[in-house]
C-alpha positions as a Markdown table, in Angstrom:
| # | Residue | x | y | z |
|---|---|---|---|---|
| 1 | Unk | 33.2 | 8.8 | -39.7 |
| 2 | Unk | 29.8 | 10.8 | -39.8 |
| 3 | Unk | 28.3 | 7.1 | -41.5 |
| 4 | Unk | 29.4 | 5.5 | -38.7 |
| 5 | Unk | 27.8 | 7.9 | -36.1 |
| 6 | Unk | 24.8 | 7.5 | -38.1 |
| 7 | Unk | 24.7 | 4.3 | -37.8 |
| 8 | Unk | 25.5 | 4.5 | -34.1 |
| 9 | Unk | 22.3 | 7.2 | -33.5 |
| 10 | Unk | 20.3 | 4.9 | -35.6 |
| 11 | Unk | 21.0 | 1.8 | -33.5 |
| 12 | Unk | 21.1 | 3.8 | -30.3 |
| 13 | Unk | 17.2 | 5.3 | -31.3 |
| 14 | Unk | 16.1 | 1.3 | -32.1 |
| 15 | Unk | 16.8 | 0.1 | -29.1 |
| 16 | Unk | 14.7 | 3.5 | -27.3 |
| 17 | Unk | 12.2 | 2.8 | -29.2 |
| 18 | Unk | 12.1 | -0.9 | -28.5 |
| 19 | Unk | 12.1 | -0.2 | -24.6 |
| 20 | Unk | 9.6 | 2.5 | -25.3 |
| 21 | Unk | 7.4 | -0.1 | -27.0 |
| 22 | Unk | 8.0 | -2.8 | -24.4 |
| 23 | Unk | 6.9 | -0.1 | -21.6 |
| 24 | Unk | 4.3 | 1.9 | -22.9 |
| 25 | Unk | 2.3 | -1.7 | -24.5 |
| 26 | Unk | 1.6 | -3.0 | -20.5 |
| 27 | Unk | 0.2 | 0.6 | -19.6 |
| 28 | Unk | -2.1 | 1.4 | -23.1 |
| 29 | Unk | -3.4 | -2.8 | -22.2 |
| 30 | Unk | -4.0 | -1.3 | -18.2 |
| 31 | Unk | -5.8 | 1.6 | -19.7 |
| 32 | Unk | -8.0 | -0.6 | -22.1 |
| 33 | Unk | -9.1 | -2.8 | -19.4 |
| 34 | Unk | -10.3 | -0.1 | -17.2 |
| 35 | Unk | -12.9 | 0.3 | -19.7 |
| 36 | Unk | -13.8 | -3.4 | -20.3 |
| 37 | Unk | -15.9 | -5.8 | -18.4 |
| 38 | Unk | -14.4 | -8.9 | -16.1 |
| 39 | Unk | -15.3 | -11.4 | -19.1 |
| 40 | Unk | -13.7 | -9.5 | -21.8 |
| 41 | Unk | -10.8 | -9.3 | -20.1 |
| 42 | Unk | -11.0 | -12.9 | -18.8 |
| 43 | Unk | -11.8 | -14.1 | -21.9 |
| 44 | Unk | -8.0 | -14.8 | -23.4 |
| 45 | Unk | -8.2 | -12.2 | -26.5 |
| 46 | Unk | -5.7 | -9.3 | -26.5 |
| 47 | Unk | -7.4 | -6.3 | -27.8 |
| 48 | Unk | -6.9 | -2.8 | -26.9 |
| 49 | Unk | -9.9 | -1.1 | -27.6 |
| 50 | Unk | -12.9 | -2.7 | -25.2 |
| 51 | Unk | -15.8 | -4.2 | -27.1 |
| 52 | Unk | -18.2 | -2.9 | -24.5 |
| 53 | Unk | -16.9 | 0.4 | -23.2 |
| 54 | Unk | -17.9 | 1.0 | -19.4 |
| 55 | Unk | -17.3 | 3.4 | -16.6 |
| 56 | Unk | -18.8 | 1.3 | -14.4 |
| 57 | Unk | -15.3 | -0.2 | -13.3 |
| 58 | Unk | -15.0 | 3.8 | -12.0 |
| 59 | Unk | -18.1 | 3.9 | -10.7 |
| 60 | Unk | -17.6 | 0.4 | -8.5 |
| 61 | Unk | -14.4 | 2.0 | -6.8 |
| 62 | Unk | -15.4 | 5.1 | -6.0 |
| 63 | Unk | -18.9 | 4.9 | -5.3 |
| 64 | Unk | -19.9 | 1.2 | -4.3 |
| 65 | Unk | -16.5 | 0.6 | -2.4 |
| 66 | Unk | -16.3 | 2.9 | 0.2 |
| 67 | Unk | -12.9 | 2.8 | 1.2 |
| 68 | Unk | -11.3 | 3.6 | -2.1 |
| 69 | Unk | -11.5 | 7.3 | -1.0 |
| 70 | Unk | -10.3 | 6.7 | 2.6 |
| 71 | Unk | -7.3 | 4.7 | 0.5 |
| 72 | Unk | -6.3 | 7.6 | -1.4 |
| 73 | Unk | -6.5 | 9.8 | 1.2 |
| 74 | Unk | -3.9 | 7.7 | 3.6 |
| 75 | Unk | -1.6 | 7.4 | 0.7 |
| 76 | Unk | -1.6 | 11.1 | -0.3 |
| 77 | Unk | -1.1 | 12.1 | 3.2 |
| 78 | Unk | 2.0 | 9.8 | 3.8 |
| 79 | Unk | 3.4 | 10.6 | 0.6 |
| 80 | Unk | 2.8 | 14.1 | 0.6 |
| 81 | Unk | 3.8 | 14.5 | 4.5 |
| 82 | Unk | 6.9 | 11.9 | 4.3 |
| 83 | Unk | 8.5 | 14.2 | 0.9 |
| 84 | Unk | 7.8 | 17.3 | 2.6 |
| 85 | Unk | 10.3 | 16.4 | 5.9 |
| 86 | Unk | 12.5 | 14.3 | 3.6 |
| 87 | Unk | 13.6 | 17.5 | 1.4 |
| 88 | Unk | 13.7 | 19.3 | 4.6 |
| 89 | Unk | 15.5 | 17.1 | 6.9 |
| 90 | Unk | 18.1 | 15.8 | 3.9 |
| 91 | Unk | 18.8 | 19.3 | 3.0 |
| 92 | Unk | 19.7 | 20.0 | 6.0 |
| 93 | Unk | 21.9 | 17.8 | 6.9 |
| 94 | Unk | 23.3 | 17.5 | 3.4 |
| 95 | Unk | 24.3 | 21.3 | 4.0 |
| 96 | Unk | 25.8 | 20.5 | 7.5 |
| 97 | Unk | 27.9 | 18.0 | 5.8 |
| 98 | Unk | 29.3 | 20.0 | 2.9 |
| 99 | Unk | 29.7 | 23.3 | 4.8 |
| 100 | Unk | 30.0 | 23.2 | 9.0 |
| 101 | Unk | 32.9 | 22.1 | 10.8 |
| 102 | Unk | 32.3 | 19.7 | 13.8 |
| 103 | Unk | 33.5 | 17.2 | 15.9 |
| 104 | Unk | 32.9 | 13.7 | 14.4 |
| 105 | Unk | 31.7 | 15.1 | 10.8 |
| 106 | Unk | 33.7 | 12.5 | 8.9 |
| 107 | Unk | 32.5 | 9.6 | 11.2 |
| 108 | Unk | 29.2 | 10.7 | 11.0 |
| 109 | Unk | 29.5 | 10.7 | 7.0 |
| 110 | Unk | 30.8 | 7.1 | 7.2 |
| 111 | Unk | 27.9 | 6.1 | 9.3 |
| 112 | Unk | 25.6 | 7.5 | 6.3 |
| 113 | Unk | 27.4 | 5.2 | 3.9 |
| 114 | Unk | 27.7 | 2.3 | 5.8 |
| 115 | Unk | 23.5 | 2.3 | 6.4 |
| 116 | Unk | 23.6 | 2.9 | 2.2 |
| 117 | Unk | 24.7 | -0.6 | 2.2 |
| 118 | Unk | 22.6 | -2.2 | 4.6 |
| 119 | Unk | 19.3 | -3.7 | 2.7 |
| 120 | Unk | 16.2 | -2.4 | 3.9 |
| 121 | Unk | 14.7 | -5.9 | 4.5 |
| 122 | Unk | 17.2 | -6.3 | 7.4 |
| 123 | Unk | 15.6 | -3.2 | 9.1 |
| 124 | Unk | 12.1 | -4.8 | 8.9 |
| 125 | Unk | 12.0 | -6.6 | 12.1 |
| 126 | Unk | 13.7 | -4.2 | 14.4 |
| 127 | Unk | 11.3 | -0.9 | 13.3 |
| 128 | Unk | 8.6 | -3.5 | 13.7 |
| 129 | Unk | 9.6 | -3.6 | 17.1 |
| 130 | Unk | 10.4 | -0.2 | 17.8 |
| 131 | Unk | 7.4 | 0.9 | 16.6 |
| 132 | Unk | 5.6 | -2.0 | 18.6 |
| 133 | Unk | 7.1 | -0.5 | 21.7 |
| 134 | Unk | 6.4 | 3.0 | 20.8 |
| 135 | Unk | 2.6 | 2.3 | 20.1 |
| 136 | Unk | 2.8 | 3.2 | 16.8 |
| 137 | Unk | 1.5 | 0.5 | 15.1 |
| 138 | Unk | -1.5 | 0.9 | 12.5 |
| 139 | Unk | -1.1 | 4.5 | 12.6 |
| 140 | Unk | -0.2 | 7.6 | 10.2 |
| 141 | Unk | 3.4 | 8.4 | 12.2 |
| 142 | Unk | 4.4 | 5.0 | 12.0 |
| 143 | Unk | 4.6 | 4.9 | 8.1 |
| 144 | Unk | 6.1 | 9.1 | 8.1 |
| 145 | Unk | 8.3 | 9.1 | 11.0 |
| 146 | Unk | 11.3 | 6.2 | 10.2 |
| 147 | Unk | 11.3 | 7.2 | 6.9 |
| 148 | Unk | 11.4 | 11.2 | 7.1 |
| 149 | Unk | 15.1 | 10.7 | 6.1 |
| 150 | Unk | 16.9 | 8.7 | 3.6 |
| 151 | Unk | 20.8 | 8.3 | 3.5 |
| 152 | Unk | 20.8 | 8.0 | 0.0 |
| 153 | Unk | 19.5 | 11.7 | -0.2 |
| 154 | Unk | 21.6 | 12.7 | 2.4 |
| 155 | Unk | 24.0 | 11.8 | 0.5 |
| 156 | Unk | 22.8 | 13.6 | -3.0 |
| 157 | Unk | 22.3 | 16.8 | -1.3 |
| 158 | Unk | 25.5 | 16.7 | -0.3 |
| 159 | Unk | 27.1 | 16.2 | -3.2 |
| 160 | Unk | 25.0 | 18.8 | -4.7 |
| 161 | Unk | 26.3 | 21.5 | -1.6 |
| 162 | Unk | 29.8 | 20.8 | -2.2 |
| 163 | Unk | 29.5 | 22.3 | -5.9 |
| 164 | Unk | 27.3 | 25.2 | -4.7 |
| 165 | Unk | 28.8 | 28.9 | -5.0 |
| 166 | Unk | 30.5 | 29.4 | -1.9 |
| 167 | Unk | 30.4 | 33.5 | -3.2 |
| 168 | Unk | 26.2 | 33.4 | -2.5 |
| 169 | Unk | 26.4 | 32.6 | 1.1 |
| 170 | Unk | 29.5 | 34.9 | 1.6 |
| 171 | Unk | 27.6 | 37.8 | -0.4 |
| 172 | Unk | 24.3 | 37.1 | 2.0 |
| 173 | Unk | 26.5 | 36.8 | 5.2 |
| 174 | Unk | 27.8 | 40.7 | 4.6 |
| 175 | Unk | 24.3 | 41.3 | 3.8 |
| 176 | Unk | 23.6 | 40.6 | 7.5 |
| 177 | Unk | 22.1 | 36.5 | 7.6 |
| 178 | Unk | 22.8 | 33.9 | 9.7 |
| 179 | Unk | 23.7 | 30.9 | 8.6 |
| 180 | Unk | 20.3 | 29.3 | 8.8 |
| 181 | Unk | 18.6 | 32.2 | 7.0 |
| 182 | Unk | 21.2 | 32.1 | 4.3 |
| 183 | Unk | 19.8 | 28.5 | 4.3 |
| 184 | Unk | 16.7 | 29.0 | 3.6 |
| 185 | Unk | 16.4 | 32.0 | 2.0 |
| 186 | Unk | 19.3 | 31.9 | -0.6 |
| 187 | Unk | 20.4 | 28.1 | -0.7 |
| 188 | Unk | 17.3 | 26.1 | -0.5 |
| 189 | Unk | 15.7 | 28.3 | -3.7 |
| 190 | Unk | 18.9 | 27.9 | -5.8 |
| 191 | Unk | 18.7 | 24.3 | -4.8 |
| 192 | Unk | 15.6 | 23.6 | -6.4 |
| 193 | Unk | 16.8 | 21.2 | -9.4 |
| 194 | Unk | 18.4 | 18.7 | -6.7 |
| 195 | Unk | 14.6 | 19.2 | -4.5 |
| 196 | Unk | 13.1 | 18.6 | -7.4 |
| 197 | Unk | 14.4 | 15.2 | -8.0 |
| 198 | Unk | 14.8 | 14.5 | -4.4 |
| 199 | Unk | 10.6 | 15.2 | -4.3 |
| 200 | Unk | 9.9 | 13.1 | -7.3 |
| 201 | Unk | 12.0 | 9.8 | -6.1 |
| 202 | Unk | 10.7 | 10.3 | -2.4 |
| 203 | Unk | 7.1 | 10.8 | -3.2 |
| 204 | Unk | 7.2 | 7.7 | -6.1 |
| 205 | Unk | 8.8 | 5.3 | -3.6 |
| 206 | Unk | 6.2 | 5.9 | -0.9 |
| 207 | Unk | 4.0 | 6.4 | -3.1 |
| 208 | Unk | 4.4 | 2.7 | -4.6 |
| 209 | Unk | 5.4 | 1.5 | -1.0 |
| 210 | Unk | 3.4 | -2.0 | -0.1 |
| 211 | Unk | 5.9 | -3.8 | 2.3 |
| 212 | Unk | 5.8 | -1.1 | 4.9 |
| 213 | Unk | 2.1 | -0.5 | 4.9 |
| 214 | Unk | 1.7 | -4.0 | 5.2 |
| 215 | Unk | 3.6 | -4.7 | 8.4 |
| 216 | Unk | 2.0 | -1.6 | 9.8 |
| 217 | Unk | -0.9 | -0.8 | 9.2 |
| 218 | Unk | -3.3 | -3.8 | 10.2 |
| 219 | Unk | -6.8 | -2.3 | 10.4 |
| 220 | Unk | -8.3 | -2.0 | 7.0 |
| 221 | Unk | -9.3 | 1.8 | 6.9 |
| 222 | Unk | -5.5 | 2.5 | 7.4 |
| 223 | Unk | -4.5 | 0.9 | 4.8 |
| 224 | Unk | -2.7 | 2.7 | 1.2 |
| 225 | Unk | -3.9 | 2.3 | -1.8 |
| 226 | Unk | -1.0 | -0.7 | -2.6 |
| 227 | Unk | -2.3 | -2.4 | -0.1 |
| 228 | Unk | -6.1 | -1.2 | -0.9 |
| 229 | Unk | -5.6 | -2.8 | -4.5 |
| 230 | Unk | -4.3 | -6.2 | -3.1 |
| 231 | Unk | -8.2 | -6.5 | -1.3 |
| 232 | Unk | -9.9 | -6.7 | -4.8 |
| 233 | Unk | -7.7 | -10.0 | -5.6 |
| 234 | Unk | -9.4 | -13.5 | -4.2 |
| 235 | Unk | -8.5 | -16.7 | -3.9 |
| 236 | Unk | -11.1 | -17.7 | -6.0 |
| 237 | Unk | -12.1 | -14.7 | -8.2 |
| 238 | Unk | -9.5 | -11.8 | -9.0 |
| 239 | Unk | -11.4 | -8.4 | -9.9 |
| 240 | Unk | -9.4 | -7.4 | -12.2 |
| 241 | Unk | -11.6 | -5.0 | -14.0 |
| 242 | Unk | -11.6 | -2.8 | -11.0 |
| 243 | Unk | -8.0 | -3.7 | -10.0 |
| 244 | Unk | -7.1 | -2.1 | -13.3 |
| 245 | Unk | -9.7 | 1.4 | -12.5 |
| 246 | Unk | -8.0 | 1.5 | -9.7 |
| 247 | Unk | -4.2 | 1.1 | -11.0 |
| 248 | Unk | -5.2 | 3.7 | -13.3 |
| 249 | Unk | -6.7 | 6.6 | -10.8 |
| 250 | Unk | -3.0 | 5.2 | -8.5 |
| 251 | Unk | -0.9 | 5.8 | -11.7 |
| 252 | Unk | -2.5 | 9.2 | -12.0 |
| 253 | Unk | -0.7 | 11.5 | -9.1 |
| 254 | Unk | 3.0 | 10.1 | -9.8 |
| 255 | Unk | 2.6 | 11.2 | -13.5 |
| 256 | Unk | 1.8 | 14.4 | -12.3 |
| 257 | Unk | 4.1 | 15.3 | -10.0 |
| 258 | Unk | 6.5 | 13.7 | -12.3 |
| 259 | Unk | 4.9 | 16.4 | -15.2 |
| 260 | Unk | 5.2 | 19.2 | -12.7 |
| 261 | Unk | 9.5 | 18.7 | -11.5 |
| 262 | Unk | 10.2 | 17.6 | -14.6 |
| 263 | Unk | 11.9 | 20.1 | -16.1 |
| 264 | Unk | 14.3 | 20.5 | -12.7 |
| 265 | Unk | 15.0 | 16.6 | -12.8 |
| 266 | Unk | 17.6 | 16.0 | -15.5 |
| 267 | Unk | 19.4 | 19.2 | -13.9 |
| 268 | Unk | 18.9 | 18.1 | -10.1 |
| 269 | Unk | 20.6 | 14.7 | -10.9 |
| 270 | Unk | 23.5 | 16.5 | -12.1 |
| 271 | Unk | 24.6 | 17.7 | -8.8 |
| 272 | Unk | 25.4 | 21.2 | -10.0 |
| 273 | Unk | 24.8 | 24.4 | -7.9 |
| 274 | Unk | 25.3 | 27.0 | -10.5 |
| 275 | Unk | 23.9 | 28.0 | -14.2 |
C-alpha cells in the first residue's frame, strides 16, 4: 500500500514539475529578452542569458516613449479603483443574500446565475451602446463603472456568508450595532480570506483586460498598458525588445499583489467563515 502511494506522490510531483517547467521556461525567455537587443532576439537562436546585456530596452519605455508612464498610470487606476468597489459592492450584496429576508431574494439570486451563464462577448455591443449614450466613451468611468460588480463574486461571497458564524453578529447585535456596522466592523474583517481572493482575481482580470479598453477607450493617452503594448507591434517591424521591457515592468504589480494576499488565497477559496 505505502509503495503504491509512493508511487502515486512520485507521479503526482512529475507532472508539477513538468507544468512548472513548461510555465516558468516562457517567462525566464521574457525576462532574457528584456535585456537583449532586437537582433539577438530576431536572430533565431534560443539562449537565455543575452550576449549583449542592455537596459536600454528600459530606458526606451520609460524615458524616450512618453506615454508608457501615462499607460501605467490608467491601468493602475482602473484596476485599483474597479477592485476596491468590486469587494465592496460584492460583499455587500453577497451578505444581503445569505442573511436578509426580502421580497424577491430568491428571484433575484436566479437572476445572478442566469447572467453567470451569459458570455461576456454577448454584452459587448449593448455596454457599447449604453455607454455611447451615456457619454462615456474614452473615459476612466466607462472602464470602472459596468464592471464595479461581478456575479461570479456575488456569488463567492455568498457562499462564503452562508458558513459564517451566525454567533458574531448575534454577540455584536447585544453589543448595541446595527446591522450595517456589524457589517463592517465585525464581518468584513473576519472576511478577509474570501477579500483576499476576491482582490487578487478582480485586480488580475482588469488588470490583463485588452477587449474592454479597446472598444473604449479610443484616444491614445487613455489607453492601458494591454493596449499600450499592442502600439510597439507593426505591420512591418515588431519591437519586441521593448514589447518584452514592457511585459516585464506589466508582469511586475500582479506578482505583487499576488505576493501580498497570498497567504489568505488558498483559505478565501475555501468558503469558510471560521478558524
Amino acid at each position: 500500500m505505502k509503495k503504491k502511494l509512493g508511487a502515486g506522490r512520485i507521479i503526482v510531483y512529475a507532472i508539477l514539475i513538468l507544468y512548472a517547467i513548461t510555465t516558468l521556461v516562457p517567462f525566464l525567455w521574457a525576462l532574457s529578452s528584456s535585456f537583449k537587443t532586437l537582433q539577438e532576439i530576431v536572430s533565431g537562436t534560443l539562449s537565455f542569458i543575452p550576449k549583449n546585456f542592455t537596459l536600454d530596452n528600459y530606458k526606451q519605455i520609460f524615458i524616450e516613449q512618453e506615454l508608457f508612464p501615462r499607460w501605467m498610470f490608467n491601468s493602475v487606476l482602473i484596476a485599483v479603483v474597479g477592485t476596491a468597489l468590486n469587494l465592496l459592492f460584492n460583499s455587500m450584496a453577497g451578505y444581503a443574500l445569505a442573511r436578509l429576508t426580502f421580497p424577491g431574494k430568491k428571484a433575484l439570486f436566479i437572476m445572478i446565475l442566469a447572467v453567470l451563464m451569459i458570455p461576456a462577448q454577448v454584452t459587448m455591443i449593448p455596454n457599447y451602446l449604453i455607454l455611447k449614450e451615456l457619454g462615456w466613451l474614452n473615459s476612466y468611468q466607462g472602464m470602472i463603472v459596468p464592471a464595479m460588480i461581478n456575479a461570479t463574486f456575488i456569488f463567492m461571497m455568498r457562499q462564503f456568508f452562508i458558513n459564517f458564524p451566525k454567533e458574531l453578529e448575534e454577540a455584536a447585535e447585544m453589543d448595541g450595532l446595527s446591522r450595517l456596522g456589524t457589517f463592517f466592523k465585525i464581518v468584513l474583517p473576519l472576511a478577509r480570506p474570501a477579500l483576499a481572493a476576491q482582490a487578487i482575481f478582480v485586480f488580475m482580470g482588469s488588470w490583463n483586460d485588452f477587449m474592454r479598453p479597446l472598444i473604449v477607450m479610443t484616444d491614445i493617452e487613455m489607453f492601458t498598458l494591454p493596449l499600450g503594448l499592442n502600439t510597439f507591434k507593426g505591420q512591418y517591424v515588431s519591437y519586441w525588445n521593448y514589447i518584452m521591457a514592457a511585459s516585464m515592468v506589466f508582469t511586475l504589480p500582479v506578482l505583487l499583489i499576488y505576493a501580498f494576499f497570498n497567504r489568505y488565497f488558498i483559505k478565501g477559496i475555501s468558503f469558510t467563515g471560521g478558524k
